[in-house]
N, C-alpha and C positions, 0 to 999 in steps of 0.2 A: 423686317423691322417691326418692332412694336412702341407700345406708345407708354411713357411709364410718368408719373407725380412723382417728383422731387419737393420737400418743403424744406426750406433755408432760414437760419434764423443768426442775428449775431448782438448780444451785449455788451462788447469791450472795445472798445479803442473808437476806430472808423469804420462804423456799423456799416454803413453802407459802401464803403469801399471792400471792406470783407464781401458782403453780398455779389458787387460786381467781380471781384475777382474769382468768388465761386461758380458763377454762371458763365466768366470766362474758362476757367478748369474744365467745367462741363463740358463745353462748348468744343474741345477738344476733342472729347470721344463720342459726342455724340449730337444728331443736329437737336437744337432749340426750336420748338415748332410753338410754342408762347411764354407768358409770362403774366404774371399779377401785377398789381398794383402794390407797392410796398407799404406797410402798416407799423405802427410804433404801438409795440403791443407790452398789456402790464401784465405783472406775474398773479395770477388767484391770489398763491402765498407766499408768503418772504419777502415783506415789503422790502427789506434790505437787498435786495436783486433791483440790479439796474434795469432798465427798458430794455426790451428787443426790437429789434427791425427783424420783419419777417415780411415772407415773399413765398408765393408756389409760380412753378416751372415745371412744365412739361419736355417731355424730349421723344426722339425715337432714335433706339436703340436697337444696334443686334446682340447686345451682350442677354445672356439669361438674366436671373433676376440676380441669385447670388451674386455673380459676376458686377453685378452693375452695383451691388450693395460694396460690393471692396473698392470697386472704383471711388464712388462715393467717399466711403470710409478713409482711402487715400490720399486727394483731397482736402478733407478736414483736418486729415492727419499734417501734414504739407503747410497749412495756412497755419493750423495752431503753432507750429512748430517757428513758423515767420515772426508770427508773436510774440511781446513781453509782456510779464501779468498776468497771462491767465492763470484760472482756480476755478474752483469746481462751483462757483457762484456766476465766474464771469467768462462768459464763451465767446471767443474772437467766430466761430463759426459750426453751427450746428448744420447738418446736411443730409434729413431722414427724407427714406424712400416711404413711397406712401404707396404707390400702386405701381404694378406692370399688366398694364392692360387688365385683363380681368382674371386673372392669375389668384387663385389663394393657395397660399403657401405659410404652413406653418413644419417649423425644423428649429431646433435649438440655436441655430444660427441665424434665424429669418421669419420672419411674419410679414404678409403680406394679406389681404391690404393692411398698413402699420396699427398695431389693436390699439393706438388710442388719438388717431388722427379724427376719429368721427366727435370725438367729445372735444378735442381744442379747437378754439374761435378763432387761432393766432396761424391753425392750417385751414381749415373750412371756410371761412371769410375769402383771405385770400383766391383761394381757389374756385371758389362760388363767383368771383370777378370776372375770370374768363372762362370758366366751364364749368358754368351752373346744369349742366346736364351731366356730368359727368356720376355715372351710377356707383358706388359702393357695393361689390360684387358678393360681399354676405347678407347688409342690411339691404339691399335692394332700394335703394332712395339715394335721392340725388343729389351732387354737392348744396346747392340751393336751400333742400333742405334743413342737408345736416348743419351747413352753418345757422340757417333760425334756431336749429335747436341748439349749438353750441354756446351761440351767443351770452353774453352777461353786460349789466351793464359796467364801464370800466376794462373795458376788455381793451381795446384803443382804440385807435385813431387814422385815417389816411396821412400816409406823409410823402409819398411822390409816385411818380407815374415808374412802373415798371420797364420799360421802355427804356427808360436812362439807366438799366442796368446792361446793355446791351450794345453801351458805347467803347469796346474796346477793341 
C-alpha cells in the first residue's frame, strides 16, 4: 500500500454533494486515511466562473499511479455524466491526482507530483490543513510552505469541516 493526494474540486449544482459523493467513489477502491477541511475558493481569472468548493484527501492504495489516475478519471467521468449543465466553465467535479507517495513520474499520460499543485492556494491550503509535513518530492518543502507561498489575497475562504464528507 502507498499513500497518494487526491485534490477535488466542484462549481456546478451541489458542490458539496458532488465532493461527498466523490470521496464516497473513492472510498470504494481505496481506504481514506484523511481529509481537509473544505474551502470556497475563487478563480485568479474569469470572474465569470462560479466558486469552487475544494478539498484534499489522502488515501492508500495498491493501484500504481496510472492505475489510480483512470480510477480517478472514471469517477469524474461517472458523476459528470450524473449531471446536467455542465460546460467547460462549470465542473460538477474535478478529481486531480497530486501525489503517490514520493513517486515522480512524468509520461504523456501522467505527471506526478501534478506540475501545477505547488502554485494553487485552492490545493496547498487545503492540504497544508492536515499534512502540513507532507514534502514535495522535486521542490523538496513542505506542504506548509508551499501554501504560504501559493497564497493571494481572495483566494477564499473556510466553509465546513472535512469530516462531513465522510458521512456516507
Amino acid at each position: 500500500m502507498q499513500e497518494a493526494i487526491v485534490s477535488l474540486g466542484s462549481n456546478f449544482g451541489d458542490r458539496k454533494e458532488m465532493l461527498k459523493k466523490a470521496v464516497e467513489r473513492i472510498s470504494f477502491g481505496c481506504k481514506i486515511t484523511g481529509i481537509s477541511n473544505v474551502y470556497e475558493t475563487f478563480p485568479k481569472t474569469g470572474a465569470h466562473l462560479k466558486p469552487y468548493l475544494n478539498c484534499c484527501v489522502s488515501i492508500e492504495t495498491d493501484m500504481d499511479p496510472k492505475g489510480l489516475m483512470l480510477f480517478l478519471v472514471e469517477i469524474e467521468r461517472q458523476l459528470v455524466a450524473e449531471s446536467t449543465g455542465a460546460s467547460e466553465t462549470h465542473h460538477p467535479i474535478d478529481c486531480d491526482l497530486i501525489a503517490v507517495g514520493q513517486e515522480v513520474v512524468m509520461t504523456p499520460q501522467l505527471t506526478l507530483p501534478h506540475p501545477d499543485a505547488h502554485r494553487r492556494a485552492f490545493v496547498m491550503i487545503p492540504l497544508a490543513d492536515f499534512k502540513a509535513d507532507w514534502v514535495h518530492p522535486i521542490l523538496e518543502k513542505n506542504a506548509e510552505t508551499l501554501a504560504q507561498e501559493a497564497f493571494w489575497d481572495g483566494w477564499g475562504r473556510y466553509h465546513s469541516p472535512g469530516q462531513s464528507l465522510l458521512d456516507f
